[in-house]
C-alpha positions as CSV (number, residue, x, y, z in Angstrom):
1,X,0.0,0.0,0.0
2,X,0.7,3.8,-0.2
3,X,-1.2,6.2,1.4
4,X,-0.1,9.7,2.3
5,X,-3.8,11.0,3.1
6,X,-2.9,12.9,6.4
7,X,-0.1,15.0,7.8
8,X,1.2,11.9,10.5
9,X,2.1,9.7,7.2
10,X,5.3,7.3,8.1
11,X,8.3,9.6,8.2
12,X,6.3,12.5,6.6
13,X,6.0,10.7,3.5
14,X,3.7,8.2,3.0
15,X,2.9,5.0,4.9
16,X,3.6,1.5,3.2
17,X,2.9,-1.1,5.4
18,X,0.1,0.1,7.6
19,X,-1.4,3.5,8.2
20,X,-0.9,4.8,11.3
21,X,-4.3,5.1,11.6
22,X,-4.2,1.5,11.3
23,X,-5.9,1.4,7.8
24,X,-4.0,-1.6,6.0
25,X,-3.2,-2.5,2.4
26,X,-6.8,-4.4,1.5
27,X,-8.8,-1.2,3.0
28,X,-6.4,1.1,1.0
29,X,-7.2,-1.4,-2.0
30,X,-10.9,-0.9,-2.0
31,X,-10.9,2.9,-1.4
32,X,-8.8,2.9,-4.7
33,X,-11.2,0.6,-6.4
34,X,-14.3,3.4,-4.8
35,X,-12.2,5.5,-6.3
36,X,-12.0,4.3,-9.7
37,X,-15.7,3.4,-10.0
38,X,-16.4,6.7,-9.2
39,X,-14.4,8.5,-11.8
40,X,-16.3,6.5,-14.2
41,X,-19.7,7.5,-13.3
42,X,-18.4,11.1,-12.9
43,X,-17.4,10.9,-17.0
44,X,-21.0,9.5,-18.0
45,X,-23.0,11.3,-15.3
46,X,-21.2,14.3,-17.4
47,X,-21.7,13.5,-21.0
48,X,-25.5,12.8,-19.5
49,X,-25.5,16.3,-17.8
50,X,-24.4,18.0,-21.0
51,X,-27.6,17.1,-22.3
52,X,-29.8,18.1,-19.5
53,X,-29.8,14.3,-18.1
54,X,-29.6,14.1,-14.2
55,X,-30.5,11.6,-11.8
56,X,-30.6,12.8,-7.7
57,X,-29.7,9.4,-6.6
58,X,-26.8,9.5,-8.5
59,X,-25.4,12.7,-7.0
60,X,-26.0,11.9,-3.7
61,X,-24.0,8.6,-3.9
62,X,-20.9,10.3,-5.4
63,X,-21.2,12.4,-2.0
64,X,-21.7,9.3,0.4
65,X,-19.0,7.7,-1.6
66,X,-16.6,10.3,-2.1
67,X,-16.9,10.7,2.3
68,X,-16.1,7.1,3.0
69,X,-12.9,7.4,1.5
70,X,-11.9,10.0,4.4
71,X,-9.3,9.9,6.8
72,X,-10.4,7.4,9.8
73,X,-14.1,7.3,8.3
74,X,-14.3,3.7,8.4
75,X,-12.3,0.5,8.4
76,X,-14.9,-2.3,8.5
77,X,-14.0,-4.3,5.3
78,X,-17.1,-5.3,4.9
79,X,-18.5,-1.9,4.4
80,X,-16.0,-1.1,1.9
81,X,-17.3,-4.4,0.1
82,X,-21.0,-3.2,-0.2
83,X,-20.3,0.0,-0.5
84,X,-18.2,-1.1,-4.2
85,X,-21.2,-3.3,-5.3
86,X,-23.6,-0.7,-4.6
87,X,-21.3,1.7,-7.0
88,X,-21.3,-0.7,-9.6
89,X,-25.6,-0.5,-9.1
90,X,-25.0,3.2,-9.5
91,X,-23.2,3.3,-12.2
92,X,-25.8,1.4,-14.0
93,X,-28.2,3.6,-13.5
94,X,-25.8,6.1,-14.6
95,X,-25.3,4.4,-17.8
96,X,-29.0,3.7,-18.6
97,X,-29.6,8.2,-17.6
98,X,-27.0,8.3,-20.7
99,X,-28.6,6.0,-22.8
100,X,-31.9,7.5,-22.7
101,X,-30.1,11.2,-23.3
102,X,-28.2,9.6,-26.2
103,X,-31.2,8.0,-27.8
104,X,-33.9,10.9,-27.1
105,X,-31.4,12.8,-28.2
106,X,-30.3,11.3,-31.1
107,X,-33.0,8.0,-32.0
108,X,-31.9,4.3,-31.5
109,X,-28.6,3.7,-33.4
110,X,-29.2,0.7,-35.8
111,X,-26.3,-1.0,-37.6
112,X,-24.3,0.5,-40.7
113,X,-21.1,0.1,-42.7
114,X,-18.8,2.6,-41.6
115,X,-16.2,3.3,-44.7
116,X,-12.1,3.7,-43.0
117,X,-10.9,5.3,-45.6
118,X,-10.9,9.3,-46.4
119,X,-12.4,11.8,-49.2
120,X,-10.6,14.2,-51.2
121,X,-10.8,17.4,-49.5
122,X,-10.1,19.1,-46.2
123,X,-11.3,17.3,-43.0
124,X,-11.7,16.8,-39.4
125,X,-11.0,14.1,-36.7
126,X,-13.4,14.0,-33.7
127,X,-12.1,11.5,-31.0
128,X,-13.4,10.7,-27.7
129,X,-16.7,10.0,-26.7
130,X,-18.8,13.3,-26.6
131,X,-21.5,13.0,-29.2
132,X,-23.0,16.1,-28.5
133,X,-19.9,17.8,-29.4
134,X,-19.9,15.6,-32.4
135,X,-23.4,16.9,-33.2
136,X,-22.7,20.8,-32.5
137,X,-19.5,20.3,-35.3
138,X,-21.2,18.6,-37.5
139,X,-24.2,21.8,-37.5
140,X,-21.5,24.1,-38.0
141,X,-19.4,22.2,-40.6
142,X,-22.5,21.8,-42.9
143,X,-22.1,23.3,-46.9
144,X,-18.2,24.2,-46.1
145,X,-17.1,21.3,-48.3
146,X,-15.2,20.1,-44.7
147,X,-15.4,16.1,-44.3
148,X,-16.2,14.7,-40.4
149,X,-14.4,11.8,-39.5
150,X,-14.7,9.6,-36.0
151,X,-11.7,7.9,-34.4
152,X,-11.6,5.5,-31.4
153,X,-14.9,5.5,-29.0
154,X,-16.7,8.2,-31.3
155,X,-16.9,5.1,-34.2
156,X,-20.5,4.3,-32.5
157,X,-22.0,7.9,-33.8
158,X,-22.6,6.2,-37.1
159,X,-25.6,4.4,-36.1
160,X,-27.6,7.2,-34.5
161,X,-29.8,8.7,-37.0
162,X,-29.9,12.2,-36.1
163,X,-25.8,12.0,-36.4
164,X,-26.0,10.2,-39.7
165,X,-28.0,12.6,-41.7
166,X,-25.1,14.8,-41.7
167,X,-23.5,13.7,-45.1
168,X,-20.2,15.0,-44.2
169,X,-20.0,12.6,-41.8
170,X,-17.4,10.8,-43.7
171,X,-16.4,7.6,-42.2
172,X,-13.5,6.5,-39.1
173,X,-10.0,6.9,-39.3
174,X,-7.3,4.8,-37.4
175,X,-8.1,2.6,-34.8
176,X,-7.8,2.6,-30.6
177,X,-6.6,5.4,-28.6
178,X,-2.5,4.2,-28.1
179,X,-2.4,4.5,-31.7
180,X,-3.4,8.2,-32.0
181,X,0.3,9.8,-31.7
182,X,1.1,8.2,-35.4
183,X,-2.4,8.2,-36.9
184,X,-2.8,11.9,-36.0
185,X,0.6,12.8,-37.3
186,X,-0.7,11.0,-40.3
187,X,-3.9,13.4,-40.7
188,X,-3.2,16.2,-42.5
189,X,-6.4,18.2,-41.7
190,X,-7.5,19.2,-38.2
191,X,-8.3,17.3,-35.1
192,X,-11.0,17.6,-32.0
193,X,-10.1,15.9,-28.9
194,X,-13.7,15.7,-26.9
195,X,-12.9,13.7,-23.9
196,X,-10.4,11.0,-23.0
197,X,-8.2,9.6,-24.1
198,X,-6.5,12.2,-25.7
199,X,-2.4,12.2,-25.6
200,X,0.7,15.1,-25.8
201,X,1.4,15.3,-29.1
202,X,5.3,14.6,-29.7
203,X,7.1,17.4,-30.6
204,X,7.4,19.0,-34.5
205,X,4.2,17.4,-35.1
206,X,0.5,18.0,-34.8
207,X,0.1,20.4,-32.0
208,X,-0.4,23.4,-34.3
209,X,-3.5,21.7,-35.6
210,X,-4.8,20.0,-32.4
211,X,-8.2,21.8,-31.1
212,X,-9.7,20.5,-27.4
213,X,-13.2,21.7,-25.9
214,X,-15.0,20.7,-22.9
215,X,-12.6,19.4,-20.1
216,X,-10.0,18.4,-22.5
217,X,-7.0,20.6,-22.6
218,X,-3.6,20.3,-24.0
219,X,-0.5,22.9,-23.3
220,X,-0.3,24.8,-26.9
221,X,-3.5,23.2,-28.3
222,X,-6.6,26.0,-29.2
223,X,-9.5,25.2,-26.5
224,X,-12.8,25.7,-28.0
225,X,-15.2,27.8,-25.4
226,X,-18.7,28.0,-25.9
227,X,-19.1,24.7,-28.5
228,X,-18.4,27.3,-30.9
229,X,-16.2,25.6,-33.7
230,X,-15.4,28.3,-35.9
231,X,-11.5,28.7,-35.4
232,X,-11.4,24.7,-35.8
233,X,-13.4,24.9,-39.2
234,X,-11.0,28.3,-40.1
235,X,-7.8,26.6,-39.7
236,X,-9.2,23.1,-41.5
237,X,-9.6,24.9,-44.5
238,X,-6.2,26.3,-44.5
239,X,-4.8,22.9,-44.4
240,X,-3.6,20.2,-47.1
241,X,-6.7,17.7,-48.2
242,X,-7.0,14.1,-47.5
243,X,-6.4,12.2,-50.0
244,X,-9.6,10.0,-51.4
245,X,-8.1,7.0,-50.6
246,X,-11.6,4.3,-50.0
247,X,-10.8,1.8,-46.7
248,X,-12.2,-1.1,-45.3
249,X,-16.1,-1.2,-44.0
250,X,-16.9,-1.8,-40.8
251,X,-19.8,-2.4,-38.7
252,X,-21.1,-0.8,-35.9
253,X,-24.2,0.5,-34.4
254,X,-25.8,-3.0,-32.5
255,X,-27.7,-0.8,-29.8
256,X,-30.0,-3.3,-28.1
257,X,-32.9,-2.3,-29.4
258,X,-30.9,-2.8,-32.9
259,X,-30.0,-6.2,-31.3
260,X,-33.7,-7.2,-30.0
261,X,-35.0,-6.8,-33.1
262,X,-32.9,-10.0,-34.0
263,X,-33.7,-11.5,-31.0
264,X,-36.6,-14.3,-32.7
265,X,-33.5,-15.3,-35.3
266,X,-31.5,-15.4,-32.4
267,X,-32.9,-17.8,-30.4
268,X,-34.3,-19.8,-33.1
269,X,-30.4,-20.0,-34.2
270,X,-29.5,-21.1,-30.3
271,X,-32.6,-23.8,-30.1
272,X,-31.6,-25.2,-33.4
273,X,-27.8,-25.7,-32.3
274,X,-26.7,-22.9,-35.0
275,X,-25.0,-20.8,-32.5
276,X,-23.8,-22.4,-29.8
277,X,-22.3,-19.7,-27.5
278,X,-21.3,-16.2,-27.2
279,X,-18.5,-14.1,-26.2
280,X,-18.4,-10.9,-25.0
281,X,-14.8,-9.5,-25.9
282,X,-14.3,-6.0,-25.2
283,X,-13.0,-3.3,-23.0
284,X,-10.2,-1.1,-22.9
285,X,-7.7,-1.0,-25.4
286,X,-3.9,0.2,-24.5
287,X,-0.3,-0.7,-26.0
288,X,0.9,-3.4,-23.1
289,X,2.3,-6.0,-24.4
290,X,-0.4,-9.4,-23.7
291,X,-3.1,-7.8,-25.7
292,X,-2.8,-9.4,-28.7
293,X,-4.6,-12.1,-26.4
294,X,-7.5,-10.2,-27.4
295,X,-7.4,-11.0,-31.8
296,X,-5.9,-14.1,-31.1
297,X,-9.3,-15.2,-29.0
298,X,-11.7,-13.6,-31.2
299,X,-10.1,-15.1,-34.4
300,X,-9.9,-18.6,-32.4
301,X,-13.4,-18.4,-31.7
302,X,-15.3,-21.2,-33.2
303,X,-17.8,-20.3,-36.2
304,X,-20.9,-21.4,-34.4
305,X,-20.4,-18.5,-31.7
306,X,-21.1,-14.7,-31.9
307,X,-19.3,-12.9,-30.8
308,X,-20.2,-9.4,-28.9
309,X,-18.0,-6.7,-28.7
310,X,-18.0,-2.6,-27.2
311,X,-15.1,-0.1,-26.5
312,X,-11.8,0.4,-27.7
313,X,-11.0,-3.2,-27.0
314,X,-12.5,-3.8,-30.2
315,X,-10.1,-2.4,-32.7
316,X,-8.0,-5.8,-32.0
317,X,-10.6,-7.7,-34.4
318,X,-13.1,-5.4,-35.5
319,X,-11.4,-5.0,-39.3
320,X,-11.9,-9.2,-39.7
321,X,-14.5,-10.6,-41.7
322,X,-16.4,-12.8,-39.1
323,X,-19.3,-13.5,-41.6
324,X,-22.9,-14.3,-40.7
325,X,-25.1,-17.3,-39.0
326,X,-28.7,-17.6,-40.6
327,X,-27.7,-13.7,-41.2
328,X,-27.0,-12.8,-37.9
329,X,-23.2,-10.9,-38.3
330,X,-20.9,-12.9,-35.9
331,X,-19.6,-10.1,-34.9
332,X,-22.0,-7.7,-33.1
333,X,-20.8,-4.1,-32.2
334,X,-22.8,-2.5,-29.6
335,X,-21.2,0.9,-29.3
336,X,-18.8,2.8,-26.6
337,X,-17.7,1.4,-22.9
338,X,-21.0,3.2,-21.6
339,X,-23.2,1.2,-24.1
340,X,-22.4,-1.9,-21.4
341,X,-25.9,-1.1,-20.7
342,X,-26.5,-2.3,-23.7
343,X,-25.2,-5.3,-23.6
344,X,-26.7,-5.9,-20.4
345,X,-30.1,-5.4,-21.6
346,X,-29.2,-8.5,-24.5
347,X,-28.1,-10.5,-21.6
348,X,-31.4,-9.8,-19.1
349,X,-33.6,-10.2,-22.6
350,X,-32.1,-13.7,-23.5
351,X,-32.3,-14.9,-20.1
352,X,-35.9,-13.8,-20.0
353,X,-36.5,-15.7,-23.7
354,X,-34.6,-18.7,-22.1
355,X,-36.0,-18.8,-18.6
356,X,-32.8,-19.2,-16.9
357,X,-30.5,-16.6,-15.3
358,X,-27.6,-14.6,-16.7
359,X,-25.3,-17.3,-15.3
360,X,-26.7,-19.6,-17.3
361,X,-26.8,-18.4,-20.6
362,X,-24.3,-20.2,-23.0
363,X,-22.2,-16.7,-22.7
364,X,-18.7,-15.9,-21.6
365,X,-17.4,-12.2,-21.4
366,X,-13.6,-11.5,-21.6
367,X,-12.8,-8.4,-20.6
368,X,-9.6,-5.6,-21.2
369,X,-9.1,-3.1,-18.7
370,X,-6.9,0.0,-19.3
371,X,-8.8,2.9,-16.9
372,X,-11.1,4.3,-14.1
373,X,-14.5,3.1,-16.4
374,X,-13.3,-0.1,-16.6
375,X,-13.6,-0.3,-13.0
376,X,-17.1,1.1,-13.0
377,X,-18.1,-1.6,-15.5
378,X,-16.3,-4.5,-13.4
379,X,-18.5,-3.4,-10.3
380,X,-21.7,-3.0,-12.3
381,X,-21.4,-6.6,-13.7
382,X,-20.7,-7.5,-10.2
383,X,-23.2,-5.9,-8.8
384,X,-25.7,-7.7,-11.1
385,X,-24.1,-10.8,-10.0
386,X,-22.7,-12.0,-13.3
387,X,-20.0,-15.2,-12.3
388,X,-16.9,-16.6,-14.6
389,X,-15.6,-13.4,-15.9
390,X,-12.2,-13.2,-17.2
391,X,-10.2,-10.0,-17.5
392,X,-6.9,-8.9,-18.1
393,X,-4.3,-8.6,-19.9
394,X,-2.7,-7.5,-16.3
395,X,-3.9,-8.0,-12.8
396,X,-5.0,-4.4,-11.6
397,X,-2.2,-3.3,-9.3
398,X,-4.6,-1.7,-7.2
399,X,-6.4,-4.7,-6.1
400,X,-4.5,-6.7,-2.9
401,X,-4.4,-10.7,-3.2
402,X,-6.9,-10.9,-0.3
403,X,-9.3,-8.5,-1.9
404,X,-9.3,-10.4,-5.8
405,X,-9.4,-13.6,-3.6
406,X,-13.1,-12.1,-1.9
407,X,-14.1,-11.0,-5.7
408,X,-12.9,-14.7,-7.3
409,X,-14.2,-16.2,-4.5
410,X,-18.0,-14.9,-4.5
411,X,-17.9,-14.4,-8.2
412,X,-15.3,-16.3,-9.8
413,X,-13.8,-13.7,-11.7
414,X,-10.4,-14.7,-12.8
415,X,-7.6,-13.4,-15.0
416,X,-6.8,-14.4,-18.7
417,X,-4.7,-17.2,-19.4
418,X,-4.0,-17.8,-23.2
419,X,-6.5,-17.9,-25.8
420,X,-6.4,-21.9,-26.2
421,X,-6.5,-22.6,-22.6
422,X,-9.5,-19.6,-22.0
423,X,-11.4,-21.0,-25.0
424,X,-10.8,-24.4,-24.0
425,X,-11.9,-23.8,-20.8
426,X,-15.0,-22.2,-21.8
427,X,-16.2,-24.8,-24.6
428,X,-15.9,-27.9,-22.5
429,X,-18.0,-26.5,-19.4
């Protein structure tokens, strides 16, 4: 542990071994883990706040929360335990306020072909995950002959329909977040960095044409006040033009009620032995090595299984050509890490159509974890009392043996092996 919380920390500097408030290593541990589950509601309880979404309950538990991480506040272990499941509950709720701002907002997403490549002419990358920022651009962009492009977690505003009408909405460029230090030196028009993850751009490179708004910020980047866009759409068009240069489609846009509307096919395909399981393989994306655990399981998946798939984590696979069951795609995109809710809802809907419980679905979920809403995600899944989930590619440093002992113990969650062994595993339950 280190904790340097008060002024009597072990030789003014922090204490390591015990707090001398007596607070050890596996209370420390699940403060952190409070922590982290709490930074993720805070960044959708935000993007649902932007657009006028709030829930009291939701506020008040950040407070309760937020106080229980205190100095000598509490040291029961138990506490700390409920107190994490019941932020996991939270963060559901927080989740399903965002959902229903995104889709009032926007409509229900439904799938589309998303085209990689760029158009001939000057353009703009949007990454991050605000789509209202997306939106607001997108207004002001219109009939100045300036393409929109989406990179990382902004890929999913695609499928909502009031974000699609825009025709300069031109397609995605690159791929997960690590990759953004090459693929925006790459870009020779502008780029808009909405929320995380956004990086420093190395020097001599694209700085000069790197715009942040919101609570992004970036030393020597413009910051965009107000959502008004106009210096970001000034200096696009006094930049070189892509090049029209036609990628690779991709899918996305598998909101669940996108999803539900497959859901007779779907279990007709699971009662006839057509699909036999699926997977859930998604998360976090980062540049660790281990990750290519992720592709290598995906591709290793057999070709009577779907597989599911959300977040950044999906950029690993997302570019293969899975194919189709009984014209069900194999692989199903359900949107950004907050769009767990979505996948949730799948889950609670096919265990409703099968009469059995969540647990007993022929379903497995895999998970990558890079950041704080991964956490937030963990709990929630917890919460709901979802058993067998494997994560990785790393144990989380912040979690103590005895504390991912309680978690494995009460909900088997376990870290990732290899692919052959995981799958192995899995198939011969």
């Amino acid at each position: 542990m280190f904790c340097y919380q008060c002024e009597q920390t072990a030789g003014g500097s922090g204490c390591t071994r015990i707090g001398v408030c007596g607070k050890n290593e596996d209370i420390q541990s699940l403060q952190d883990i409070l922590l982290f589950g709490l930074k993720g509601i805070a960044a959708y309880a935000f993007h649902a706040r932007e657009l006028g979404a709030r829930d009291e309950e939701v506020d008040a538990f950040m407070h309760e929360a937020l106080f229980k991480t205190v100095t000598n506040v509490s040291f029961d272990l138990n506490q700390y335990l409920d107190m994490a499941l019941r932020c996991g509950g939270i963060n559901l709720k927080t989740m399903e306020l965002l959902d229903r701002a995104h889709t009032q907002r926007f409509g229900n997403p439904f799938p589309v072909e998303v085209d990689t490549g760029t158009r001939p002419g000057p353009g703009i990358l949007v990454t991050g995950h605000d789509l209202l920022d997306l939106y607001e651009l997108l207004k002001q962009a219109e009939g100045k002959g300036i393409n929109i492009y989406t990179h990382s977690e902004m890929l999913p505003a695609h499928g909502y329909p009031e974000l699609k009408k825009f025709k300069h909405l031109a397609g995605n460029y690159g791929g997960a977040w690590q990759e953004q230090k090459k693929e925006f030196n790459a870009f020779s028009g502008a780029i808009l960095a909405t929320t995380n993850c956004v990086l420093i751009p190395p020097e001599n490179s694209y700085l000069g044409r790197l715009f942040t708004v919101g609570i992004t910020g970036i030393p020597g980047a413009t910051h965009i006040k107000n959502r008004d866009f106009n210096p970001l759409i000034k200096k696009t068009v006094s930049l070189p033009g892509l090049p029209d240069a036609p990628g690779k489609k991709i899918i996305t846009g598998f909101h669940h009620t996108a999803v539900l509307g497959l859901a007779d096919k779907i279990v007709s395909a699971v009662k006839t032995g057509k699909i036999r399981r699926f997977f859930l393989i998604g998360g976090c994306d980062g540049a660790k090595p281990g990750r290519n655990y992720y592709t290598e399981f995906a591709e290793a998946v057999p070709k009577d299984c779907v597989i599911l798939t959300l977040a950044c984590g999906k950029y690993r696979f997302n570019k293969l050509d899975f194919g189709h069951i009984d014209g069900i795609p194999r692989l199903i995109d359900i949107g950004q890490c907050n769009n767990a809710y979505s996948a949730i809802q799948v889950a609670v809907a096919m265990s409703k159509a099968f009469n059995c419980t969540v647990n007993d679905l022929p379903l497995s979920i895999i998970l990558s974890w890079f950041e704080q809403k991964a956490v937030a995600i963990l709990l929630t899944l917890l919460h709901l009392g979802i058993k067998g989930i494997r994560i990785g590619p790393t144990p989380p440093a912040f979690i103590t043996p005895n504390v991912f002992k309680v978690i494995h113990d009460n909900y088997d969650l376990k870290l990732i092996t290899t692919p052959q062994k995981d799958l192995a595993d899995i198939m011969n339950k």
